[in-house]
Every structure is written in C-alpha cells, then in structure tokens.
C-alpha positions as a printed Julia matrix, in Angstrom:
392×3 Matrix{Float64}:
   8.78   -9.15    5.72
   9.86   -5.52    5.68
   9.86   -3.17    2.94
  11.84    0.21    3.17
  10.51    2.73    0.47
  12.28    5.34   -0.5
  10.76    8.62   -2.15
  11.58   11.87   -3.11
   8.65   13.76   -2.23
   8.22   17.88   -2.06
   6.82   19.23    1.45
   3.34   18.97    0.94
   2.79   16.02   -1.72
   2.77   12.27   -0.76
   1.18   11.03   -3.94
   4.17    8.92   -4.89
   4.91    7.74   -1.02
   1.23    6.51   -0.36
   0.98    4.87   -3.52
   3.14    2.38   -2.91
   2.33    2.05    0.93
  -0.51    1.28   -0.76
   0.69   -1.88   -2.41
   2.98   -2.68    0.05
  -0.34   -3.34    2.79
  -1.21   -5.74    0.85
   1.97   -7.42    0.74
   4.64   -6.36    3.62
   4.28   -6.72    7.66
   6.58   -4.13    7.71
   6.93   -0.67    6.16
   9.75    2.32    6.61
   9.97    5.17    5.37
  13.45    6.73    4.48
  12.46    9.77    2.33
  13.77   13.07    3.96
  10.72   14.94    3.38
   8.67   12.31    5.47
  11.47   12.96    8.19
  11.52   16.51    7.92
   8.02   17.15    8.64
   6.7    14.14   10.85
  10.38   13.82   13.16
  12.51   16.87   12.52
  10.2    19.49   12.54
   8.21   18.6    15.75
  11.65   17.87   17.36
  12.69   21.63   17.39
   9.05   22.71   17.56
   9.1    21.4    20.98
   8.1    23.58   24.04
  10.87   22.97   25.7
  13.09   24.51   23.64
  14.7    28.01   23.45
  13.9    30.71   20.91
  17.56   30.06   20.01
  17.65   26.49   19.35
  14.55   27.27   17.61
  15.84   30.02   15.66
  18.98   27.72   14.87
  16.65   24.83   13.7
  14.14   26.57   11.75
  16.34   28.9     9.09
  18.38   26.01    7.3
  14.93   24.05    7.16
  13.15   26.85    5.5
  16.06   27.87    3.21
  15.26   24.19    1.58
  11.85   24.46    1.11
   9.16   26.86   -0.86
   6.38   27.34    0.76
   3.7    30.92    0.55
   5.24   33.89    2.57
   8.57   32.01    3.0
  10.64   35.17    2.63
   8.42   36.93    5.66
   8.95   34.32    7.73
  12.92   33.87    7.71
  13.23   37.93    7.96
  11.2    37.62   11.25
  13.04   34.55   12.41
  16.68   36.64   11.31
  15.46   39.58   12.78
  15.05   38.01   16.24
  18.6    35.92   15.8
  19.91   39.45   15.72
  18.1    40.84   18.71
  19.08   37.66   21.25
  22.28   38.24   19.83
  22.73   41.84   21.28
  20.1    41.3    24.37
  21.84   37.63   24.86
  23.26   38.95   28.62
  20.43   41.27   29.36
  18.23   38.03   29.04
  19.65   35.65   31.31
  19.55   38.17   34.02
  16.86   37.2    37.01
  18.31   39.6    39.73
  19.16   43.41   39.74
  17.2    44.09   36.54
  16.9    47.32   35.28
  13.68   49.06   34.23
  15.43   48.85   30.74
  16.13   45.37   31.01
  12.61   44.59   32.43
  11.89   46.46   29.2
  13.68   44.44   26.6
  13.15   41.02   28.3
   9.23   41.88   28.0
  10.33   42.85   24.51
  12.02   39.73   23.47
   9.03   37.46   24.7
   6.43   39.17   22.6
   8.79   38.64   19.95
   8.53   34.74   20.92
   5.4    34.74   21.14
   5.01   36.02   17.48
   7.49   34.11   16.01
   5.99   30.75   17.62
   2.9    31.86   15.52
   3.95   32.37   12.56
   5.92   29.0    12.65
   3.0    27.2    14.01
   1.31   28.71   10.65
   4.32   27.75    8.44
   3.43   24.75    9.53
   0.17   24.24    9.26
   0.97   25.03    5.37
   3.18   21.53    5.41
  -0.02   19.48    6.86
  -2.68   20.64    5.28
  -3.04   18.92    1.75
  -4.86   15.8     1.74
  -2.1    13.47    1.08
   0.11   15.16    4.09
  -3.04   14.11    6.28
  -3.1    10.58    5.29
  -0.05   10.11    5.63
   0.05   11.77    9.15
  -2.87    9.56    9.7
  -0.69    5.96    9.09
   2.27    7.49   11.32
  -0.03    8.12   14.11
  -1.65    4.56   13.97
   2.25    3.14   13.73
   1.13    1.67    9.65
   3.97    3.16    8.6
   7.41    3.99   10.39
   9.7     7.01    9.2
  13.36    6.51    9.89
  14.86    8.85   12.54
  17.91   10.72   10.6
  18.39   12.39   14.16
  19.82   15.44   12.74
  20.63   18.56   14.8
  20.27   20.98   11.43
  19.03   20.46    7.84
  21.03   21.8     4.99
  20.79   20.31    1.18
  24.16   18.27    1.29
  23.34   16.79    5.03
  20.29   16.27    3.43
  21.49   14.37   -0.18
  24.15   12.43    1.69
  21.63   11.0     4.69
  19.01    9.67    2.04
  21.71    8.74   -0.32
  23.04    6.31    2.65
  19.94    5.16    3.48
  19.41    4.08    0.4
  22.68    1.97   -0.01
  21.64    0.15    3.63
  18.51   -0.91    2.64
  20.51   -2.05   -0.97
  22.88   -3.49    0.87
  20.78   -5.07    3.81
  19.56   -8.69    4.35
  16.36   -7.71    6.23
  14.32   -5.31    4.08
  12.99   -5.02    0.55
  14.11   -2.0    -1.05
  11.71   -0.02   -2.91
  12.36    3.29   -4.56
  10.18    5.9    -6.95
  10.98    6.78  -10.04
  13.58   10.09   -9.29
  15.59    7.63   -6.75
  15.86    4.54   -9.12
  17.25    6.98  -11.77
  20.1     8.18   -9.23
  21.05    4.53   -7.97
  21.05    3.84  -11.69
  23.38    6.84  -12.48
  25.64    5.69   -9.54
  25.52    2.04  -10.5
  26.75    3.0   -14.03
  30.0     4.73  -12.83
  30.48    1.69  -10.94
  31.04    3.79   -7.08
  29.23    0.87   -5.86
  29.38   -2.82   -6.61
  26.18   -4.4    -7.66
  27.43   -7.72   -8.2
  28.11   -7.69   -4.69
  24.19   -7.75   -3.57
  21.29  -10.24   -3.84
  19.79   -9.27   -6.95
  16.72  -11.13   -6.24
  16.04   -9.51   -3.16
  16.59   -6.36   -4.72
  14.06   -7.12   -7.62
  11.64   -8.92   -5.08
   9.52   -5.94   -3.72
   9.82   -3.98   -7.27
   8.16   -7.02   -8.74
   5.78   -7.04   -6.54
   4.32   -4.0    -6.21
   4.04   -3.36  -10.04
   1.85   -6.39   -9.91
  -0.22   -5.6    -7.04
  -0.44   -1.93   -8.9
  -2.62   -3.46  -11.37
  -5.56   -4.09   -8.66
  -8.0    -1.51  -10.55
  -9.84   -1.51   -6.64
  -6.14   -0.8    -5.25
  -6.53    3.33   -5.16
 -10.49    3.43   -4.18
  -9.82    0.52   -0.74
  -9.22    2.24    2.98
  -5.75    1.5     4.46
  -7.81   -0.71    6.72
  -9.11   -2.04    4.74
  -6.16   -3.47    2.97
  -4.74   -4.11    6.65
  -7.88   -6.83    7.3
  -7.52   -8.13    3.97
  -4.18   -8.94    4.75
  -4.73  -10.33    7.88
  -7.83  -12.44    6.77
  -6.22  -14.09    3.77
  -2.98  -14.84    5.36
  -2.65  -18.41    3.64
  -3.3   -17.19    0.1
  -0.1   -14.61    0.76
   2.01  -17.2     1.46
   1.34  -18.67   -1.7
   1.69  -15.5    -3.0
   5.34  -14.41   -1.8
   6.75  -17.92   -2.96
   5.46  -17.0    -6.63
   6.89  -13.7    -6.26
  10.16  -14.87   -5.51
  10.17  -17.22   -8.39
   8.83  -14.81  -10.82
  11.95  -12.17   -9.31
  14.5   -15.11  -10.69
  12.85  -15.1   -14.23
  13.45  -10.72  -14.78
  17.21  -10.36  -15.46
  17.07   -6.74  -14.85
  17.24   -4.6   -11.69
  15.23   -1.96  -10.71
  16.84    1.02  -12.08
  17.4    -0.78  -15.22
  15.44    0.67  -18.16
  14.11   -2.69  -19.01
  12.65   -3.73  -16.1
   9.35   -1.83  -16.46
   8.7    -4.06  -19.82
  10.12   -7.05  -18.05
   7.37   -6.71  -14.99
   4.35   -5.97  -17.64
   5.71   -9.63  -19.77
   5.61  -11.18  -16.18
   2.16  -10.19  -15.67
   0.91  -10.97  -19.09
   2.48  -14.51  -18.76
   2.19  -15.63  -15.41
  -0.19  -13.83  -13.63
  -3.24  -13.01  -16.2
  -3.14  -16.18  -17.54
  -3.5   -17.85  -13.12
  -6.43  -15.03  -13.17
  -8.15  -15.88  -15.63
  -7.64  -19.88  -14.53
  -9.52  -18.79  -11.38
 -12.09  -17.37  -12.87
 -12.78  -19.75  -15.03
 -12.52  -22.7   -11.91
 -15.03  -20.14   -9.84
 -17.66  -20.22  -12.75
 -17.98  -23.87  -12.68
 -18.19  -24.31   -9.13
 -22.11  -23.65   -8.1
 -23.82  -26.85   -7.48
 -26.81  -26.1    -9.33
 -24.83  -24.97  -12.43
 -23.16  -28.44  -13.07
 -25.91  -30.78  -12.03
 -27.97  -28.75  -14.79
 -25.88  -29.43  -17.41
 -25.04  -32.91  -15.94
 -29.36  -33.29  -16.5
 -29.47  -31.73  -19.46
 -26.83  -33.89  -21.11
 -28.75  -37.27  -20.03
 -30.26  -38.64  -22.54
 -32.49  -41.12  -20.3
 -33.49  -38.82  -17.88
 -35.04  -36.31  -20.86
 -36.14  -39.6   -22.0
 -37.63  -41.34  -18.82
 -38.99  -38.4   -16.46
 -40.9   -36.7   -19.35
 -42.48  -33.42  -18.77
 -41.63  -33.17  -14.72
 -37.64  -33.73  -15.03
 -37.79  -31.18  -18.11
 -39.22  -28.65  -15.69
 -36.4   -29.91  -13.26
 -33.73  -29.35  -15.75
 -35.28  -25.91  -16.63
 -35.14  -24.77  -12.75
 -31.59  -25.96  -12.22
 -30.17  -24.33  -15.01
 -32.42  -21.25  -14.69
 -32.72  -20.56  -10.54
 -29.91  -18.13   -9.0
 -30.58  -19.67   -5.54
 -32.04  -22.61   -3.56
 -35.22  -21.23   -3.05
 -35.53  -20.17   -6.57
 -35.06  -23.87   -7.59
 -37.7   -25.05   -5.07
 -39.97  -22.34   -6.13
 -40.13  -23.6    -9.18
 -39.89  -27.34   -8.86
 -43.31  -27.07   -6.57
 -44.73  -24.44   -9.85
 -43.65  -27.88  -12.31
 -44.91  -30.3    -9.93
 -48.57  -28.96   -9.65
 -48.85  -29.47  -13.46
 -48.17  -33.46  -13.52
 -48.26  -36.25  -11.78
 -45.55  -38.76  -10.49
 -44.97  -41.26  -12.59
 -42.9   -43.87  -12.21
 -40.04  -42.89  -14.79
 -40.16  -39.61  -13.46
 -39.2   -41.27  -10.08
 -36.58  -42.95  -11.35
 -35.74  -39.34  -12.96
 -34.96  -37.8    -9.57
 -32.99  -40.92   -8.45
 -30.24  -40.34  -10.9
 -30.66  -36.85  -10.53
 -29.39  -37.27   -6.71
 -26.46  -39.24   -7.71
 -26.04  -36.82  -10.45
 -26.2   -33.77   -7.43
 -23.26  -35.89   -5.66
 -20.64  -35.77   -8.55
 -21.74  -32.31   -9.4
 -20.91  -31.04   -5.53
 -17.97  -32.93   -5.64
 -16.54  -31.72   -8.8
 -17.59  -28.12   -7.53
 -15.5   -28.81   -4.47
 -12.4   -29.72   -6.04
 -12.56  -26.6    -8.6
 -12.57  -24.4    -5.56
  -9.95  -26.37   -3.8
  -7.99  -25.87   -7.2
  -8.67  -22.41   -7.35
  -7.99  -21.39   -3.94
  -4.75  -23.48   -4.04
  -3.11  -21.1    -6.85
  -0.65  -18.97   -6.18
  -2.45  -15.88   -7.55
  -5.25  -16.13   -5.58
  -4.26  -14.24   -3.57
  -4.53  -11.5    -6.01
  -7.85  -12.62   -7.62
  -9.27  -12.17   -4.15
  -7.93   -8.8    -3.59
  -9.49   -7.31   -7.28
 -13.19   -9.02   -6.37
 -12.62   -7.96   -2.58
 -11.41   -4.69   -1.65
C-alpha cells in the first residue's frame, strides 16, 4: 500500500510533511513525497550543487531558485551570484583558453576562480540555512534511510509557474491513479477543492473511496495521543511486529471510507471523520479494554470463589484467606506468598480440601474464559489501534 502526500511546505519547515509521515508509518508500506519544497532542497538543489558542474550551470541553477525563496542575506547572495554571471559573460573566451595565455589572461582566469571559490561558499552557507531547523533534519534523516521517497520533478530551472504547474500535476496523478493513496494538507485540499468546484476536472470520474481511504485513516491514527512523542523506528517495528492486527485494520478502514459521503476537500469531511471515530472506533476501544480487564486468571477465579456460596461455606477460614489472595495478589508469587501466610494459621480440614478441589475446576473455566476474551479482543479490527496507544 502506497501513500503519496502532498504538502505545501516553506524551505525550512516540515511540521505539516512529518506529521502525517507520521501516521502514515503506522499504516502505509509505501510513502512519496510530491511537495516541491521537499524536491527543491533534498533533489534539485544537490543536483546543481554538484562538483561537477560549471560556475555557469551553477549560476543558471541557483538565481531562479533563490528568487522563490526568503531566506537571511538573500539579497547578498544573488548580487554576488549576478555579479559573477556578468563577469563569465565578458571573460567567457578568455576562460576557455589553455594555450598562448596572456599574463592578463593568466590574470583574470586566477580572478574568476577566486570568485568560484567564494561563491561556492556562500552557497554552501545558503544552504546550510535550508537544513538546519530540526524538522529539515528529520526529514533529511528518513530520505537518507529510504523511509520516505521524494518524487524526482527532474527540472533543469525552478521558476513559480514551473513550479505551481509540476505539483499541481502531481497532484491530479496521484487523484487520478490506481496505485497510491492520495493524501494532501490543509493549503492543497483547499486548491483541489477550488478546482473541483469549477468543475476543470471530473470527480465523478475517480474512485471516491480510494480517494477518502488514506484521509480517513490518518485522522484516526492522528488521535494516538503517543503518535508525536514515538521514534520513526519505532513506528517502523511496530508495524512490522503487528502485521496481522493491520490487516484487520485496513479492511475496517475501507469500510468505514464507504460510510463518509464526502471527499477530502469537502468542508464536511473533518466532522464526518470525528462521527466515524466517535461511533466506530471509540466504542471497539473501549470493547478492548474492557475484554483486556477481564482476562487475568487470578482476577476471574476470585470472583468465580467469591461468588460460591459452598466454598465460603465448606473451606471456612483457609479458602477465605484463598479468596482474599486471589482477588488481592498482582502476581503468582504474590498469591503463593500469601496462601503459605493463611495456611500457617489453620489446619486442613476436610471441607477445606474439598474447597481447593472446586477451586481447580473453578481455575479451568476462569483460564478458559480469559483465553477467549483475549482471542476476542485481539480479533477486533481496532486492535490494531488499541495496541499502538498502550505501545508506542
């Protein structure tokens, strides 16, 4: 399952992008990202950055990038980089010559390469500037370790309509696609809702439910309150490990995406999401927590002693202390702590015997109807999510 996410993010915040990688871990195997900004600075960027290329490819690469962006000493930067577009320009045939130089062309060549050498500085620290915030290092981080891919837009120059039109196209193939889950923030639903509305592209013509499917899911998975504090690996291993529970979980996705008669972009579909989760999925949680309470042993095989009215009768003062440990000891040793603590203040008797004899049989039903809550519990379709809020 692949989800493509789409975000309009500014040059050095992720915030929006990583939160929903973030709930897409736990839910995708896949994960692109389409977002030009993403592009920009983890494929464009170190594509004309490379060593191998010229001061004038360089040059040509660098202005239309950094006439899109704001970042500190901006204006400094593109006067250097113009300055030097104007002195290739006029050295241009003074440095391609190898042979016959002239002292004043040995002169302006060494010129020219200090000027390189500068300008390669002050780009490497422009930059730096782009990489430095703590969300442009994680997500650096899950590019590098191949978490996350960032679709290549393999464009020779960057200018704002280039720009608009790429993302805006990328957006309609992952729409329009059969093998990806589109999911977009908040700034991109609004366009694709804008567009939708003048009817430039035909809705009816896509699989709603497909479209709905990875917005539905994430806004439930977004109410994990352990979702923002887990590791990325940590949500990777979770994944991994409980790869039964989410295929339960996908299949109730998909039926909860044919219950929400809005899409996406659609104003209502916020409130629809929050009814599904009220509905369906708190109602499942709380079903599992309630099945997980009543599945210790010890618990049910104290009430189960407790509610025998021949055993409270029969085993007197030794199967009271019995009753007392069940219901009161955390663990096994706690319970045989303090059956050994009851024991050396009576003796055996023969109802009390009899006592622990139905209090075995009474042990087997209680492990057995401890077993089949957990089988019940693990079987739902949400817990998958219950495991993933007492988890991570």
């Amino acid at each position: 399952m692949k989800f493509t996410i789409g975000t309009v993010s500014n040059f050095q915040e992720y915030e929006n992008t990583l939160r929903l990688i973030k709930s897409s871990l736990l839910y995708a195997d896949e994960i692109e990202l389409i977002g030009l900004t993403e592009y920009a600075v983890f494929k464009y960027l170190p594509s004309i950055m490379d060593a191998g290329k010229d001061l004038d490819a360089l040059i040509e690469g660098m202005l239309p990038f950094l006439q899109s962006i704001e970042i500190p000493n901006k204006d400094v930067v593109m006067q250097q980089l113009e300055y030097a577009q104007s002195q290739l320009q006029v050295f241009a045939p003074v440095l391609r010559k190898r042979k016959h130089r002239t002292p004043n062309e040995i002169k302006a060549q060494i010129k020219v390469n200090a000027l390189k050498k500068d300008l390669q500085l002050q780009l490497s620290e422009a930059m730096k500037q782009l990489v430095t915030k703590p969300s442009s290092i994680e997500l650096q981080e899950l590019v590098e370790k191949n978490i996350v891919s960032i679709f290549d837009y393999q464009m020779q120059s960057i200018n704002t309509d280039e720009m608009a039109g790429s993302y805006f196209g990328s957006m309609m193939n992952a729409i329009y696609a059969a093998n990806t889950y589109p999911l977009f923030d908040q700034q991109s639903t609004n366009f694709i809702h804008s567009i939708a509305k003048t009817q430039l592209i035909e809705i009816s013509k896509v699989d709603s439910e497909v479209l709905r499917h990875a917005g539905v899911a994430t806004k439930i998975l977004m109410t994990l309150p352990t979702l923002e504090g887990a590791s990325y690996d940590e949500l990777l291993d979770f994944r991994k490990q409980n790869a039964a529970p989410l295929v339960r979980f996908r299949k109730a996705i998909h039926g909860y995406s044919e219950k929400i008669s809005s899409l996406p972009w659609d104003t209502d579909f916020q409130y629809e999401c929050l009814k599904l989760y009220d509905t369906e999925v708190a109602p499942q949680v709380e079903e599992i927590n309630e099945l997980f309470t009543e599945t210790s042993t010890l618990k049910n095989l104290g009430k189960k002693v407790l509610a025998d009215e021949e055993i409270r009768k029969n085993a007197g003062f030794i199967a009271g202390g019995l009753a007392t440990a069940i219901t009161t000891a955390n663990t096994m040793s706690g319970l045989i702590h303090q059956l050994v603590l009851t024991m050396s203040l009576a003796v055996l008797s023969e109802q009390a015997a009899k006592g622990f004899v139905k209090i075995a049989n009474l042990w087997v039903q209680a492990h057995d109807e401890a077993n089949k809550a957990k089988q019940q519990g693990t079987g739902n379709v949400m817990y998958y999510y219950y495991l993933a809020s007492k988890e991570l």
